[in-house]
C-alpha positions in Angstrom: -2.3 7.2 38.6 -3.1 8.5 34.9 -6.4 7.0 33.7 -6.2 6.4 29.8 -9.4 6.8 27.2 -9.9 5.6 23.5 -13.0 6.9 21.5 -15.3 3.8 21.0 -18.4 4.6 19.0 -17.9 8.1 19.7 -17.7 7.6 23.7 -14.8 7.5 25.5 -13.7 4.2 27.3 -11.4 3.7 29.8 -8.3 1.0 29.3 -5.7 0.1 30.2 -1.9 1.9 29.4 -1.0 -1.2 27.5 -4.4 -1.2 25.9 -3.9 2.1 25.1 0.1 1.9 23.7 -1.1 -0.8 21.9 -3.9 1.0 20.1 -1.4 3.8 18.9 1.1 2.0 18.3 -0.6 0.5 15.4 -2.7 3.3 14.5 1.4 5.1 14.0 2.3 2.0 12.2 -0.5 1.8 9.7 0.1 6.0 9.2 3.9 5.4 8.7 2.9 2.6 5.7 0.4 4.5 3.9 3.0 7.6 4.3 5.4 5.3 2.6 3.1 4.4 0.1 1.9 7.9 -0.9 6.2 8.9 -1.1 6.9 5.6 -3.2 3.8 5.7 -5.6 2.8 3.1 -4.5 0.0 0.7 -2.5 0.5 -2.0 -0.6 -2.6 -3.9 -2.6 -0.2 -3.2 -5.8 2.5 -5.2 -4.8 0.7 -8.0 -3.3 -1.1 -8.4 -6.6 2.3 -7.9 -8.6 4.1 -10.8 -6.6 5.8 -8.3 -3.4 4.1 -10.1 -0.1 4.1 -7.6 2.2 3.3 -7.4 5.8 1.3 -4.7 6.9 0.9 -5.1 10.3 4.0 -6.2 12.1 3.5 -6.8 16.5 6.3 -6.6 18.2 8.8 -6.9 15.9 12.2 -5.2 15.4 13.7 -4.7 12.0 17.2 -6.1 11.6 19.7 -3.5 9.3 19.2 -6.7 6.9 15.6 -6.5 7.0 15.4 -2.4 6.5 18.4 -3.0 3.7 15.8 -6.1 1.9 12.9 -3.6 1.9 14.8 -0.9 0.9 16.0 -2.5 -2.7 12.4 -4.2 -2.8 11.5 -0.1 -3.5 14.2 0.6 -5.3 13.2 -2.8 -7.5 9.2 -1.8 -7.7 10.0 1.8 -8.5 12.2 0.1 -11.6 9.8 -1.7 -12.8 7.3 1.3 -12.5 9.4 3.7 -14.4 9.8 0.9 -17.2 5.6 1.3 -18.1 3.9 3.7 -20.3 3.2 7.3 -18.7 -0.4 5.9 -19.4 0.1 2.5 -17.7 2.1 4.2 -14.4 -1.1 6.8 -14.4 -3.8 3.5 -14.3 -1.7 1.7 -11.7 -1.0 4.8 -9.5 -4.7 5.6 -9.6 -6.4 2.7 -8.9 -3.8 1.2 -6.3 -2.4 4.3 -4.6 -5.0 6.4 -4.9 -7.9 3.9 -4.5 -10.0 4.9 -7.4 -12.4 2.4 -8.8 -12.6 1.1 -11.8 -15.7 2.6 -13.1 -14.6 6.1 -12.5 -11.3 5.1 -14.2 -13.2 3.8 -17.2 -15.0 7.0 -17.3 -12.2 9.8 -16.9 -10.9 7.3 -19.5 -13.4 7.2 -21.9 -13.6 3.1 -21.6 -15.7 0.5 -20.3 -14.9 -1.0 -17.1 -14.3 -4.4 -18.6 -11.2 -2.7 -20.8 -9.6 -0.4 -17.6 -9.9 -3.9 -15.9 -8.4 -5.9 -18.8 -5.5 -3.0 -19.2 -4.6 -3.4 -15.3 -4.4 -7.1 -15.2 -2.0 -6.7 -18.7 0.1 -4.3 -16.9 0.5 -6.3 -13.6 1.4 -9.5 -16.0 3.8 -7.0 -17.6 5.7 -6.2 -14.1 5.7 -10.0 -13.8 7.6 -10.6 -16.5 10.0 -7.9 -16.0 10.2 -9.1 -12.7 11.2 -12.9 -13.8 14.4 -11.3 -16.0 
């Protein structure tokens, strides 16, 4: 019988094969999102914050066509309203969401306080709302 291992605090434990599927099976899952995210420009913090609830980790579930058609114009819809923004605008959004930069380096690549890159991000997300409403 194959014995299965996952690195625990650097040791390795033995589990169980449905511990173990379980494990990677998510671990694929999460990879395959933030794959999608780096392709789309986009982070799944973003679109929480701009209105697009999104579920990050899904158990067990199988997408219907429906479901992968829905999520595919949701992407087509964000990426819209992304293009509609100020090269400047797309850059802060893309930076701080996709790329996970804080604020404070923002402001300083920037030449701003941390106050005005904060105050620029929550105008642009109340700008995608907007657009989003029309």
């Amino acid at each position: 019988m194959k014995k299965y291992y996952l690195k625990i605090n650097g040791k390795k434990v033995e589990v169980t094969e449905e511990v173990y599927k379980a494990f990677y099976q998510e671990t694929e899952h999460e990879r395959y999102l933030t794959k999608i995210a780096v392709k789309h420009e986009c982070s799944f913090d973003m679109l929480e914050d701009i209105g697009f609830p999104i579920e990050t980790h899904l158990k067990n579930h199988v997408e219907s066509v429906e479901e992968i058609l829905i999520k595919d114009e949701t992407w087509a819809e964000i990426m819209g309203y992304l293009k509609l923004l100020t090269p400047y605008e797309r850059k802060l959004i893309t930076e701080h969401y996709l790329y996970d930069i804080q604020q404070v380096i923002l402001a300083k690549r920037n030449d701003k306080t941390k106050q005005a890159i904060n105050q620029s991000i929550n105008r642009i997300i109340k700008k995608i709302r907007k657009m989003k409403k029309f």
